[in-house]
MIMARPA-861447 format. One record per residue (C-alpha): residue in three letters; x, y, z. Coordinates in steps of 0.02 Angstrom, whole numbers, padded with zeros to 5 digits, always signed. Layout:
ALAXYZ;...
This chain:
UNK-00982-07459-05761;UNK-01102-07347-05678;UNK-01268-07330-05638;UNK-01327-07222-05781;UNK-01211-07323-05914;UNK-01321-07480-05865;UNK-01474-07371-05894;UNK-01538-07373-05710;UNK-01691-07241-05673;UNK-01678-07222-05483;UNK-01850-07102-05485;UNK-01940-07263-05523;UNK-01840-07358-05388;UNK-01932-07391-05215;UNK-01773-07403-05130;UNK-01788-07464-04920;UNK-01612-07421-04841;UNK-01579-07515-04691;UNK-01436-07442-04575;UNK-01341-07581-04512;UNK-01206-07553-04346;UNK-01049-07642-04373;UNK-00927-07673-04214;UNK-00767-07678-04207;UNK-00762-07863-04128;UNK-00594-07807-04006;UNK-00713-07648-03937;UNK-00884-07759-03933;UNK-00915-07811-03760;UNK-00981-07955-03662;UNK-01081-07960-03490;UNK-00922-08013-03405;UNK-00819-07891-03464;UNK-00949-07745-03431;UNK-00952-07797-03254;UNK-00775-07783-03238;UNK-00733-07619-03322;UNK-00901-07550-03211;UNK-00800-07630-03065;UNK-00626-07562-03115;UNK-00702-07362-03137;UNK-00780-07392-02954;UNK-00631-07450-02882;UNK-00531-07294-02962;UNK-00418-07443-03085;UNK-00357-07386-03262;UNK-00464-07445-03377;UNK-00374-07383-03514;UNK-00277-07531-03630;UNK-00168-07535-03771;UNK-00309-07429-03888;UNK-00227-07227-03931;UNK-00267-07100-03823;UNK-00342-06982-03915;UNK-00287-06808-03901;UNK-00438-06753-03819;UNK-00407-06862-03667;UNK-00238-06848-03630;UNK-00189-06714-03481;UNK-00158-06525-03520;UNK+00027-06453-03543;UNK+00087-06421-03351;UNK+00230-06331-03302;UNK+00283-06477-03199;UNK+00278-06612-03360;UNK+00482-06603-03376;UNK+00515-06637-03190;UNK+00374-06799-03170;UNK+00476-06852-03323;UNK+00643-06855-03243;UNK+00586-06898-03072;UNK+00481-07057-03149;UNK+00644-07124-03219;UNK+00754-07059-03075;UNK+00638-07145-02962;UNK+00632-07317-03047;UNK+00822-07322-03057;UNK+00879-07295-02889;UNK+00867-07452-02851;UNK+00917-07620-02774;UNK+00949-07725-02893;UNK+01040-07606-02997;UNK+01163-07619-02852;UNK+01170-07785-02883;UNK+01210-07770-03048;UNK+01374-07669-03019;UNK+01409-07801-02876;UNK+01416-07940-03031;UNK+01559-07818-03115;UNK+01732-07859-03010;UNK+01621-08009-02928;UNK+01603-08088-03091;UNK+01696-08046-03198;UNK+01842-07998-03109;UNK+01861-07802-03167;UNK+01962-07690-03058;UNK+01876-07541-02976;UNK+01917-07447-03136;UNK+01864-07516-03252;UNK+01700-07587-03179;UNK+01654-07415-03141;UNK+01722-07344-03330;UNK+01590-07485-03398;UNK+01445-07457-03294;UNK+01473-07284-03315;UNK+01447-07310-03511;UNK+01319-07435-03504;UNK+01208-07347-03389;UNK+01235-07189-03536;UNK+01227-07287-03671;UNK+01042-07379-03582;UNK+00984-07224-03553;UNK+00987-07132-03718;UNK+00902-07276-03784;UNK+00765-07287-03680;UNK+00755-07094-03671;UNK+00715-07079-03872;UNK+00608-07226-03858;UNK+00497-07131-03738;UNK+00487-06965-03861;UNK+00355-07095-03953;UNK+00227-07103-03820;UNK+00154-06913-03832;UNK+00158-06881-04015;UNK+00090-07040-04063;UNK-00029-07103-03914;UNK+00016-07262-03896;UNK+00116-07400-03809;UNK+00288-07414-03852;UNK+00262-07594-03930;UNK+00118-07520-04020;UNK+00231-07395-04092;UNK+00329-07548-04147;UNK+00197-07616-04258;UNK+00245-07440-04366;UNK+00423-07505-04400;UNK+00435-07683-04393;UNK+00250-07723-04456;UNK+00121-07814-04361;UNK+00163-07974-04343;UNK+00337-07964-04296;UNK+00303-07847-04161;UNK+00205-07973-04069;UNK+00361-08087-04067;UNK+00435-07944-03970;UNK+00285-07917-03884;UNK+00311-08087-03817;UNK+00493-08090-03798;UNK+00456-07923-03682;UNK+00329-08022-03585;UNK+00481-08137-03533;UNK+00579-08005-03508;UNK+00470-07918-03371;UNK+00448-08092-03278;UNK+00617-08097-03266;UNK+00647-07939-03183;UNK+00483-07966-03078;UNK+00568-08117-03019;UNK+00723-08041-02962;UNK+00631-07896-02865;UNK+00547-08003-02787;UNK+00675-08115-02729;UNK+00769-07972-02678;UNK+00647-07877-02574;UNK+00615-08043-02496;UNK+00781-08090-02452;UNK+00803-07901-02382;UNK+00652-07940-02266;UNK+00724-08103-02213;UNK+00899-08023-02150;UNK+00820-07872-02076;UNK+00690-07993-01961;UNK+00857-08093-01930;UNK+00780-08249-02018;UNK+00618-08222-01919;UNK+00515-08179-02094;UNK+00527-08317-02229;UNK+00590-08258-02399;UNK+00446-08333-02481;UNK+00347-08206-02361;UNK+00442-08046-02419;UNK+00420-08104-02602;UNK+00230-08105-02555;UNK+00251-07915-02490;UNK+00336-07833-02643;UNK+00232-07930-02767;UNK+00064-07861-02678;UNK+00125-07693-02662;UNK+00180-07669-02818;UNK+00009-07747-02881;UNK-00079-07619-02788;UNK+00017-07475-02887;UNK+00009-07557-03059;UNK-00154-07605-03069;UNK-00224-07445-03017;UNK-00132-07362-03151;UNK-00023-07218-03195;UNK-00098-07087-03112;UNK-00025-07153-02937;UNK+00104-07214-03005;UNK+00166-07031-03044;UNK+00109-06980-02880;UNK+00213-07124-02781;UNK+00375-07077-02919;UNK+00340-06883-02868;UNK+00388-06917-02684;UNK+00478-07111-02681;UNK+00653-07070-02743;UNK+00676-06941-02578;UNK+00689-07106-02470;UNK+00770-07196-02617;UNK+00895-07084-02631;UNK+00916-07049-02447;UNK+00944-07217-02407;UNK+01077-07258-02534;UNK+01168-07086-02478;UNK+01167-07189-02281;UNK+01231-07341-02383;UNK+01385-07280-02468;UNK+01405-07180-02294;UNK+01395-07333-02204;UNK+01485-07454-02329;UNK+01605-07332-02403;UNK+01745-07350-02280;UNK+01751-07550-02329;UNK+01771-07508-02521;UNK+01921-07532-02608;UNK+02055-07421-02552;UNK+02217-07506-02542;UNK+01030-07344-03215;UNK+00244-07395-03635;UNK+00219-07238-03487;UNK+00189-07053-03540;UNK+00039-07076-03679;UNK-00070-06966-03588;UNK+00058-06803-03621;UNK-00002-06693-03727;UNK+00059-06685-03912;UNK+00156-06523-03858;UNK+00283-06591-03749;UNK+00446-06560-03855;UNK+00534-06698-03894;UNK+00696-06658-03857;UNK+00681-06579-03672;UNK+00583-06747-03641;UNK+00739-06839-03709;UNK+00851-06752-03582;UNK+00741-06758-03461;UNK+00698-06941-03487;UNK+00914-07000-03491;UNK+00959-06858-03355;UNK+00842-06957-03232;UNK+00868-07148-03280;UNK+01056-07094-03330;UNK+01103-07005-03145;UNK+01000-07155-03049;UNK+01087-07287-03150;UNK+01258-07206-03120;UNK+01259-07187-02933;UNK+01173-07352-02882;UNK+01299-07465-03003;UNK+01458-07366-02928;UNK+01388-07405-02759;UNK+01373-07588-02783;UNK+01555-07585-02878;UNK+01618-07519-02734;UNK+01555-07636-02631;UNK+01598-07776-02731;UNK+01780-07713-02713;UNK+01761-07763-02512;UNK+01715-07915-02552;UNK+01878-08006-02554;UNK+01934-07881-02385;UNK+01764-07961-02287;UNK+01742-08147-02258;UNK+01565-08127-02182;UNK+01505-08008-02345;UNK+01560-08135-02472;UNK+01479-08286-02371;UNK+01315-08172-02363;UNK+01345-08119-02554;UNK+01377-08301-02600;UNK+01198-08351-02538;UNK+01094-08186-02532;UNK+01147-08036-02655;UNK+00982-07948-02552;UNK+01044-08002-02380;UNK+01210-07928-02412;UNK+01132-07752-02433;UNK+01036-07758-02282;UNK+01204-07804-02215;UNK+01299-07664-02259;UNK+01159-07555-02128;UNK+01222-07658-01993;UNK+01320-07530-01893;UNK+01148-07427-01884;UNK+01061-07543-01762;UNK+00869-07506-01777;UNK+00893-07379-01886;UNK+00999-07464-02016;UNK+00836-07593-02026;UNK+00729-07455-02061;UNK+00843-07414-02208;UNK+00840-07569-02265;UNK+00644-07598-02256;UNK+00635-07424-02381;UNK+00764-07515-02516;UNK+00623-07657-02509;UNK+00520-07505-02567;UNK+00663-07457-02723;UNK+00627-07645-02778;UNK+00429-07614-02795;UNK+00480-07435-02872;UNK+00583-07533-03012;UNK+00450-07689-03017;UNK+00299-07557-03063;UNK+00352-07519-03239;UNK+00408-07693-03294;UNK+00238-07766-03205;UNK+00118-07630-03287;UNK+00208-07653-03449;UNK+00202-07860-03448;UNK-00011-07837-03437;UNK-00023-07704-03572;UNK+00097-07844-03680;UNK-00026-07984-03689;UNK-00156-07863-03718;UNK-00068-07847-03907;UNK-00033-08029-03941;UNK-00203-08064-04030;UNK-00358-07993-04049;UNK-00418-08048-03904;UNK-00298-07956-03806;UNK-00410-07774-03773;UNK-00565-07881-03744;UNK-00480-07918-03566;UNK-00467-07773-03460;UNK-00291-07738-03440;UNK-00308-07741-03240;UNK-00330-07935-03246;UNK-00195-07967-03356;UNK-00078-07861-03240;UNK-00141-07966-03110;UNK-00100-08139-03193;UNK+00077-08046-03240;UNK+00083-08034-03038;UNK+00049-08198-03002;UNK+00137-08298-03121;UNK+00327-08204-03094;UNK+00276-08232-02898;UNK+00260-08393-02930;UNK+00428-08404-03004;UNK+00515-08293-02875;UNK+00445-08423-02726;UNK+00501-08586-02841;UNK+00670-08497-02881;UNK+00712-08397-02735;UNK+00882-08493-02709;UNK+00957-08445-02847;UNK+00952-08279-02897;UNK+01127-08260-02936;UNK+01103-08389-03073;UNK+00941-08270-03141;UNK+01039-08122-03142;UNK+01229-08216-03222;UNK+01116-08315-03327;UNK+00922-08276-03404;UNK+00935-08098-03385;UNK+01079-08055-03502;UNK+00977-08177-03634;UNK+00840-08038-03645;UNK+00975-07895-03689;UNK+01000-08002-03868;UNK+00831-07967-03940;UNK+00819-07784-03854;UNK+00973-07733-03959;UNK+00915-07803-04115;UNK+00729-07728-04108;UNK+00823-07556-04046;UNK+00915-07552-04196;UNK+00776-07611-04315;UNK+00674-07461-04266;UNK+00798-07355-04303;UNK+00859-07391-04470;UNK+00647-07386-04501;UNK+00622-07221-04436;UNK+00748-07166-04533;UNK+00716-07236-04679;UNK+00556-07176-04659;UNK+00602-07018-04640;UNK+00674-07004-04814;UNK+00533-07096-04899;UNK+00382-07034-04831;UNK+00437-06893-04734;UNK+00421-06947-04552;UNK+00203-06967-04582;UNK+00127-07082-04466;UNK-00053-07134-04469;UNK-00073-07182-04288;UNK-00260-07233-04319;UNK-00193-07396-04403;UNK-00106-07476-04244;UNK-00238-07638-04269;UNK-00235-07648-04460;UNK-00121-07753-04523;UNK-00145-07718-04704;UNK-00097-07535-04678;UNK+00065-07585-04589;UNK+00225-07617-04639;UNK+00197-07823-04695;UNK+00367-07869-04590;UNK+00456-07983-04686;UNK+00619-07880-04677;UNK+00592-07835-04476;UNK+00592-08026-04461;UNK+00707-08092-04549;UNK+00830-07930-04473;UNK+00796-08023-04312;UNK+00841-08187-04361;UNK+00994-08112-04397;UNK+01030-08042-04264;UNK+00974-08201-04180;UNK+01113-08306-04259;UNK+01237-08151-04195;UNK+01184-08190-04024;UNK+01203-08358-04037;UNK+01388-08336-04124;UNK+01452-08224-03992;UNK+01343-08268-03825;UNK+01455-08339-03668;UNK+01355-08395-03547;UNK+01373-08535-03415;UNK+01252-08637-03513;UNK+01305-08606-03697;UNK+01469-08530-03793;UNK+01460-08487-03966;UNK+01599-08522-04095;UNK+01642-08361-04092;UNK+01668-08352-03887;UNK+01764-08498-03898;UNK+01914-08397-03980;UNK+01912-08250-03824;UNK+01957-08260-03657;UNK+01834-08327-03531;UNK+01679-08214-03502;UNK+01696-08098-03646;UNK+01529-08115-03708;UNK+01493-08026-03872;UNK+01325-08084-03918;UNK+01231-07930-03896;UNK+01344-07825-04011;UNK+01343-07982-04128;UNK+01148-07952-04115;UNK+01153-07791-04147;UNK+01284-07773-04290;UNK+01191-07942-04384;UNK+01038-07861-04349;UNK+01049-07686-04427;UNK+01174-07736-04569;UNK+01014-07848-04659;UNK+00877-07733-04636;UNK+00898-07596-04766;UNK+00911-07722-04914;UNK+00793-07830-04854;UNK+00680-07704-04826;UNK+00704-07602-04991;UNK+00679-07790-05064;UNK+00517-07788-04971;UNK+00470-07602-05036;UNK+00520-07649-05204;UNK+00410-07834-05224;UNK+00242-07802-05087;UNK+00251-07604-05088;UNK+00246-07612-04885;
């Protein structure tokens, strides 16, 4: 009913209006937290957290955006413990030279398209890509992967860390503890996180010369013992076309990932051929690497000391990601400034990578491959939602609603999808630890839970979620 209908004269009405300010309670600030973003803007730190960047503050169009794209991804690729990761191949699980390489070859493809589209998200929407997240698997779920991410990136902290330190022990000739060199990467790549992505684009403009300079000395220097008998581009502007971003995006990771997981095939093929590499190898994956400079005296150290520098290039991401993740697990994640959560990220996987420094062979055989389970699963979620999506409502996207859950998809299909593709994992998983029924029935090592994942995963979600469209309109 309105006014008039209930007979109201507002001429006769002496009516005080009293303008009230409401604040958003994750943007209201307190004393401490003033102090430290006025600290943070002195010191030059990104201040900016897991809030959209509005259009109006995001860089102009360059002629140069294509090329910081690939040479971000190039330059967090070519590295270390990618190497190591090809070593694991004929190591492992006992491939020949072949077919390790016809594997890593597609998985480093296969990685790299996936993280390539994923990064298309950043410039037209904004925002983070776990904030995109909340736009196809609803609010609540997202923070489950938000969480599962955090994991993620203290696992790969970890193993940087260890490796750059046990690089820095072999080089000093056991002179400079691991524990040390842990110390070294972890501060470094603290210094280039924290202060944000401005220098991180700067360091990723230049880094990958030495990165890939080095690893062009390694396979020189290694090759003739080989067998022979692969969250950060919000501030683009909303021009940058999609697809040349895509290519540019997979070209970089894709190359980087190819060449540095050949290289450590090949020098898992020597393996068998060198007694003193596979007793290195067996206790030091990073020492073995340093080792393969040996026949450069001084020089080959120096080389080694710059693929320390590839494992803070690789760490920076992951790090600067981890602190922008615990920003979105509640609401009072943005009332932190993101600098001090990248700094407790720091800390804690350091931590780790000094309590578990022996055994980062298990990290890499063991915790690592866990993570790949979920990633799958959410990968394929997000599809089947943007395309689905697509059809229903045309692709629109209010990217003002990242914080409101009732504007959000409610989740109930994203989450049960992952359960699914939870109990695919855990059919089809073979690790050291744990075999799943399914495992038990193939050969040793054939580990299928992350296409179990994935095929559980995205075969649920478009009847749960047309269920979930159909009964809560969301």
């Amino acid at each position: 009913m309105t006014d008039l209908e209930q007979g109201c004269v507002h001429a006769k009405l002496d009516i005080k209006t009293e303008i009230v300010e409401i604040s958003d309670p994750a943007k209201s600030t307190s004393s401490f937290q003033r102090w430290t973003l006025r600290l943070c803007r002195l010191a030059g730190v990104e201040t900016q957290g897991i809030q959209r960047v509005a259009v109006d503050s995001r860089q102009p169009a360059g002629p140069d955006d294509y090329t910081r794209i690939f040479l971000l991804w190039l330059n967090s690729s070519l590295t270390a413990n990618n190497i190591i990761v090809g070593l694991y191949g004929p190591s492992y699980y006992g491939l020949d030279l072949a077919t390790a390489s016809v594997c890593g070859v597609f998985g480093s493809i296969l990685g790299s398209i996936a993280v390539a589209y994923m990064s298309t998200w950043g410039p037209r929407s904004g925002h983070r890509t776990l904030v995109v997240t909340r736009y196809f698997l609803g609010y609540y779920p997202s923070k489950i992967c938000c969480f599962l991410n955090i994991l993620t990136m203290l696992g790969y902290g970890m193993v940087n860390c260890i490796l750059g330190g046990q690089i820095i022990f072999t080089i000093s000739n056991g002179q400079t503890p691991v524990t040390v060199g842990i110390v070294v990467v972890a501060v470094l790549t603290w210094c280039i996180a924290t202060f944000g992505m401005n220098l991180f684009h700067l360091w990723s403009r230049y880094a990958w010369i030495l990165s890939l300079s080095v690893l062009c000395i390694m396979i020189g220097c290694a090759g003739p013992a080989f067998d022979s008998t692969h969250h950060y581009f919000v501030y683009f502007p909303t021009s940058t076309r999609p697809i040349r971003m895509f290519l540019s995006a997979a070209a970089g990771m894709g190359l980087a990932m190819i060449l540095t997981t050949i290289l450590g095939i090949g020098m898992a093929t020597a393996l068998y051929s060198n007694p003193d590499w596979m007793a290195v190898f067996a206790d030091s994956p990073g020492g073995l690497l340093a080792l393969s400079f040996s026949g450069l005296c001084g020089f080959g150290s120096l080389c080694a000391a710059i693929l320390v520098l590839t494992a803070v290039s690789n760490n920076i991401p992951a790090t600067y990601s981890a602190g922008l993740n615990l920003q979105m697990l509640g609401k009072w994640g943005p009332r932190i400034p993101q600098p001090l959560l990248t700094t407790l990220e720091v800390v804690a996987y350091t931590v780790c990578a000094v309590v578990a420094r022996a055994y980062l062979r298990d990290i890499m055989e063991d915790f690592l491959p866990l993570m790949s389970y979920w990633i799958v699963a959410w990968f394929g979620i997000v599809l089947e939602e943007i395309v689905l999506r697509a059809y229903r409502d045309k692709g629109a996207y209010d990217w003002e609603a990242w914080d409101d859950a009732t504007r959000l998809p409610n989740g109930w299909a994203a989450g049960g999808s992952l359960v699914a593709g939870c109990l695919g994992a855990f059919l089809g998983m073979d690790q050291s630890f744990f075999r799943g029924p399914i495992a038990q029935t193939l050969p040793d090592g054939c580990d299928l839970g992350m296409w179990l994942a994935f095929i559980f995963a995205v075969s649920v979600y478009p009847l749960l979620r047309m269920i979930e469209l159909r009964f809560l309109g969301r």
